[in-house]
C-alpha positions in Angstrom: 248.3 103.9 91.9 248.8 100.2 92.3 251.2 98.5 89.7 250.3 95.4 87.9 253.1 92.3 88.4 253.3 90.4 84.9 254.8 87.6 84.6 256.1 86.2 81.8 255.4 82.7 80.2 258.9 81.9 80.8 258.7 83.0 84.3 255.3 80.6 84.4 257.7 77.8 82.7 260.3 78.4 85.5 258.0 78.2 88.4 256.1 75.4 87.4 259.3 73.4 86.6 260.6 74.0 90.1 257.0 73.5 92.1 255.6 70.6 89.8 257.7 67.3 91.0 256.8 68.5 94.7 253.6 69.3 93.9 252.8 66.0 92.2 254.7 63.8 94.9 252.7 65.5 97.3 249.7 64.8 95.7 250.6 61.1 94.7 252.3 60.4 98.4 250.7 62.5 100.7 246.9 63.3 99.3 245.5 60.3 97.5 247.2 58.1 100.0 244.6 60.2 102.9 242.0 60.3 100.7 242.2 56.4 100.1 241.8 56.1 103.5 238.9 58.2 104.0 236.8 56.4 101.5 238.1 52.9 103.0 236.6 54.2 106.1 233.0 54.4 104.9 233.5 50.5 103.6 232.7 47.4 105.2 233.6 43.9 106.1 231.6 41.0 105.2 232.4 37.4 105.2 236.6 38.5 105.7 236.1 40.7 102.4 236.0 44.0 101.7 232.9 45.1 100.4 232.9 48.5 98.4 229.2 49.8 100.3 229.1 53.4 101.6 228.2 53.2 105.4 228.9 54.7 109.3 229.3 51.4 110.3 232.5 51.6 111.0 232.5 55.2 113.3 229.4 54.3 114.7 231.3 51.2 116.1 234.1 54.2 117.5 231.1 55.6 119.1 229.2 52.9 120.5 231.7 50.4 121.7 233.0 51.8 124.7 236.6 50.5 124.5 237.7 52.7 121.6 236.9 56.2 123.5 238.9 54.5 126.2 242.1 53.9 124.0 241.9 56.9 122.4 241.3 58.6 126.3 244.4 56.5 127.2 246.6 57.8 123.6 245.5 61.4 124.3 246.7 61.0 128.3 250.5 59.2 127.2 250.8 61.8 124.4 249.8 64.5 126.0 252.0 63.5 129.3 254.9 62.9 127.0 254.8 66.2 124.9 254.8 67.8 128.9 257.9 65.4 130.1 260.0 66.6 127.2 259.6 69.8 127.3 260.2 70.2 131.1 263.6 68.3 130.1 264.2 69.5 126.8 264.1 72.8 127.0 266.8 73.4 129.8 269.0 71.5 128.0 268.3 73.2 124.4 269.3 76.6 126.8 272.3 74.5 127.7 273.8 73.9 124.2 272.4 77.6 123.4 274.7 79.2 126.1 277.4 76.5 125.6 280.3 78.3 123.0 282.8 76.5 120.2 283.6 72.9 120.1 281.3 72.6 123.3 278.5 73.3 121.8 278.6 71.8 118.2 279.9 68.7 120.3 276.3 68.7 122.5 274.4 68.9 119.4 275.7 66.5 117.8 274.8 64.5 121.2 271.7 65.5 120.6 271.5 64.3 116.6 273.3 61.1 116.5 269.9 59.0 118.0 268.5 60.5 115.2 271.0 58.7 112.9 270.0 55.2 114.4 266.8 52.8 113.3 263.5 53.7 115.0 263.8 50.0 116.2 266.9 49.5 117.8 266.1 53.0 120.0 263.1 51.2 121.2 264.6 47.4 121.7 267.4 49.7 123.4 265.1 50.9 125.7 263.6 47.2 126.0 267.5 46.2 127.4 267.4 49.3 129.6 263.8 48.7 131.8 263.7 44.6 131.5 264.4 42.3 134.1 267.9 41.9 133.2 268.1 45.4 132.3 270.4 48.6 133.2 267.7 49.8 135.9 267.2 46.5 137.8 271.0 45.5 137.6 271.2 49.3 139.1 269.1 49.1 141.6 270.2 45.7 142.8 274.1 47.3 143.0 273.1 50.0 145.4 271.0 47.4 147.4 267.3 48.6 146.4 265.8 45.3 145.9 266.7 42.1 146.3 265.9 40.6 142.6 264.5 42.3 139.3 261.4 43.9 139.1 259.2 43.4 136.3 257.2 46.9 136.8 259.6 48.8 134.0 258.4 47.2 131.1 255.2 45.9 128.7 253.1 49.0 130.5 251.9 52.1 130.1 254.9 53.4 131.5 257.2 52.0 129.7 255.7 53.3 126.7 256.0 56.8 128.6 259.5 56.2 129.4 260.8 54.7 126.0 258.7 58.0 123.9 260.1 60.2 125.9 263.4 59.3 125.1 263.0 58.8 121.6 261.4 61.5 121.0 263.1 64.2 123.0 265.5 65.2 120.1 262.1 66.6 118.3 261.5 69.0 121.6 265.3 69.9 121.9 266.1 71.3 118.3 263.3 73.2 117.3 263.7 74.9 120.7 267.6 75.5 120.3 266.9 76.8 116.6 264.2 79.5 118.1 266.7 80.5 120.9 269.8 80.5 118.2 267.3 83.2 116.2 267.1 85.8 119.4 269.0 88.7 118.4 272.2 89.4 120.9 271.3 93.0 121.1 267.6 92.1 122.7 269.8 90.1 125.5 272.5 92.9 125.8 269.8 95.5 126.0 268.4 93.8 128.9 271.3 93.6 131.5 272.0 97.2 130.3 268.8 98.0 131.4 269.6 96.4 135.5 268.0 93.4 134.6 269.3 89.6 136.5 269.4 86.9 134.5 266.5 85.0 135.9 264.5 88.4 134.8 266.2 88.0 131.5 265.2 85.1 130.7 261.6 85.3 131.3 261.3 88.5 129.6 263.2 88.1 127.0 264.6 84.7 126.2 261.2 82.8 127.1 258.8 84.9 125.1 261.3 84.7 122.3 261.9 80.6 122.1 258.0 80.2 122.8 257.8 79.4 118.6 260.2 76.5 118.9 258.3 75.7 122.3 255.0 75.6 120.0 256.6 73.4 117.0 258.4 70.5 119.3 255.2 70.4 121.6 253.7 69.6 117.7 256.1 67.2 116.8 255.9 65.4 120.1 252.4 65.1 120.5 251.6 63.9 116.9 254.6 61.5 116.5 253.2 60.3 120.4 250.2 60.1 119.3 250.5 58.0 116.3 253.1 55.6 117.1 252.2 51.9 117.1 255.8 50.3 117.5 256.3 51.2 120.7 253.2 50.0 122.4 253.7 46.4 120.5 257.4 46.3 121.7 257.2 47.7 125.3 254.0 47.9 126.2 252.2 44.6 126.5 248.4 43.9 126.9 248.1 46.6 129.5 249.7 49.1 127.2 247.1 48.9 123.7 246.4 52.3 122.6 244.4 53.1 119.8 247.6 53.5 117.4 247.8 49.8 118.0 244.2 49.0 117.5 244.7 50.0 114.5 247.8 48.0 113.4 246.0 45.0 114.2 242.8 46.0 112.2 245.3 46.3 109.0 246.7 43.1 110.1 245.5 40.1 112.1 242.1 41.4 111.9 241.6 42.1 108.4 239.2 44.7 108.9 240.9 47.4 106.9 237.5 50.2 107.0 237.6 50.1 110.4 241.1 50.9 110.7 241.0 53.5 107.7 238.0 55.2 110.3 240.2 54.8 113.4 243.0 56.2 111.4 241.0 59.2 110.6 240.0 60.2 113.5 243.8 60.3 114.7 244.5 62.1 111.7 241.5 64.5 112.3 243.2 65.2 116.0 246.8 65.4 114.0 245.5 67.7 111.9 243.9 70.1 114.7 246.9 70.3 116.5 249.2 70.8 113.4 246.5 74.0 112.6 246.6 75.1 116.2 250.2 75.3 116.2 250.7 77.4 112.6 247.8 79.9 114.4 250.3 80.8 116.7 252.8 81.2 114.0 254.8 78.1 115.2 255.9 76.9 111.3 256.5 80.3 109.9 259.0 81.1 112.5 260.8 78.0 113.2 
């Protein structure tokens, strides 16, 4: 016989008085804000104003015009290249602070952390300093006798935007990964070598599978941060590095044409949110 759960007014009181601020800055912050943009999308342009008249103008434009499938080809391509770079990188070095014991290993992720603690602007006008022409690399490269004078192939390019998001963003591949691998229980690891197996077996049979939810959540975080940044592209990537995150930028700002961003901007969102609904299929933000 099932039992009925009643709950009390005071109980209703309690709960709402804990979940209502979030609830409404969600809704005030985070709702209305998208929905603004969805209806701006179905606006138009005329004579540099905004004119409040329901229309497909503006995705028929994404459609037709050839050079915004091509910028959103080319965002896809550096987000999806960058989400693969960090996680070929970040994940052997989230096993390293995993394995690493005491000071050692609160010292490494705190290594890890204090980028984090820095503006979004200096990391990137850091890595500007790093790839320029007077930069780290080509004073390098010149030391050990590589070239002869700079090279101006490091920066305002696609590349560079590769290179400067994958540094940036590594932190958001390294600790969900390290959180997952902190959650496998000892005994699953101890139960293996008692059972004859080498560490390399180990790993793939028991540490892998195990870590694969932090694997899911940074791959997330990294591909829709990637995917939606616009800084980057204006600070390191010059004409040959516009993606559609920067398209859009413009459209809210030089441009004036504030539908057709709001329609650009949903279809990165609509992208955003497939991935974000892919990854909590495979359980990605309940387990991390």
């Amino acid at each position: 016989m099932k039992k009925k759960t009643i709950v009390s007014g005071g109980s209703k009181l309690e709960m709402f008085s804990l979940l209502g601020p979030t609830s409404l800055w969600i809704l005030f912050f985070v709702v209305l804000p998208i929905l603004m943009f969805v209806v701006y999308s179905f606006w138009v342009v005329r004579n540099q104003m905004i004119v409040r008249e329901f229309s497909f103008k503006n995705y028929i434009r994404f459609f037709t015009n050839p050079m915004y499938p091509t910028l959103l080809l080319r965002s896809l391509v550096i987000a999806f290249g960058v989400t693969g770079t960090t996680l070929v990188f970040g994940y052997p070095l989230a096993l390293k602070i995993y394995r690493s014991k005491g000071r050692a290993k609160a010292i490494l992720y705190m290594l890890i952390l204090i980028p984090l603690m820095t503006s979004y602007i200096v990391r990137i006008y850091t890595m500007r300093l790093v790839l320029g022409s007077n930069g780290v690399l080509n004073n390098l490269l010149m030391v050990v006798g590589l070239i002869d004078e700079p090279l101006q192939i490091f920066l305002f390019n696609r590349f560079a935007i590769f290179l400067t998001l994958c540094v940036i963003l590594s932190p958001f591949m390294v600790m969900p990964v390290f959180t997952s691998l902190e959650k496998i229980p000892k005994s699953y690891i101890e139960a293996a070598h008692d059972l004859g197996s080498s560490e390399l077996q180990t790993f793939w049979r028991v540490i892998f599978p195990n870590s694969l939810p932090g694997v899911i959540a940074g791959s997330m975080f990294i591909f829709v941060l990637s995917l939606g940044d616009f800084l980057t592209p204006i600070l390191v990537g010059g004409k040959q590095g516009t993606t559609l995150s920067k398209v859009i930028q413009v459209n809210f700002g030089f441009a004036y044409d504030w539908p057709l961003g709001a329609a650009l901007s949903v279809i990165l969102l609509s992208i955003s949110m497939t991935v974000i609904l892919v990854s909590n299929r495979f359980g990605a933000l309940r387990e991390v």
